[in-house]
C-alpha positions, 0 to 999 in steps of 0.5 A: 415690883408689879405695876399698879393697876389702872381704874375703870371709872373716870374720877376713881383716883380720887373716890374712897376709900379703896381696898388693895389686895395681893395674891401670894402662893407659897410653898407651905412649908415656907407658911411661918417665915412668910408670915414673919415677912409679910409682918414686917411689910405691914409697917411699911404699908401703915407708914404709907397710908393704909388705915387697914392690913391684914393677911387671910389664907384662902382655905380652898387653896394651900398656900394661898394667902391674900394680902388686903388694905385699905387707903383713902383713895386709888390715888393714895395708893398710887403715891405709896408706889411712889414712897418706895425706898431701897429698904422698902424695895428689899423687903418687898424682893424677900416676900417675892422670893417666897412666890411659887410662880415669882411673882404676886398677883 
């Protein structure tokens, strides 16, 4: 599971809203089953406080996809680090799986 990254200005864990997003690179052909996954973690990023979700494809990049969401504040999405369950863990493996490189940035 990668590591959250730190803020560059002190009180920003408690500034907001904030957006959080992940770079996929996937093979394309490999586009509609993780789109099917991807789903899935929408819920559970829901669940955990985004009030926001989408997936985008960056046009300029095949198989790139951006995954965006926005919390009330860095230190929201620092808690949902926190809330992660053995379920939310496996789903979160499956989508790693689809990386070309293993792992998201």
């Amino acid at each position: 599971m990668p590591s959250a990254p730190e803020p560059t200005s002190p009180g920003a864990p408690h500034k907001g809203p904030v957006l959080v997003t992940v770079e996929y690179r996937i093979d394309v052909r490999n586009r509609d089953a993780f789109l099917a996954a991807i789903e899935k973690l929408s819920h559970q990023r829901r669940r955990d406080g985004a009030f926001r979700w989408g997936i985008f494809e960056d046009t300029s990049a095949e198989g790139c996809l951006l995954e965006a969401f926005f919390l009330a504040s860095w230190l929201e999405h620092l808690r949902q680090h926190e809330r992660v369950t053995s379920a939310d863990r496996d789903l979160q493996s499956a989508i790693h799986a689809f990386q070309l490189d293993g792992s998201p940035k």
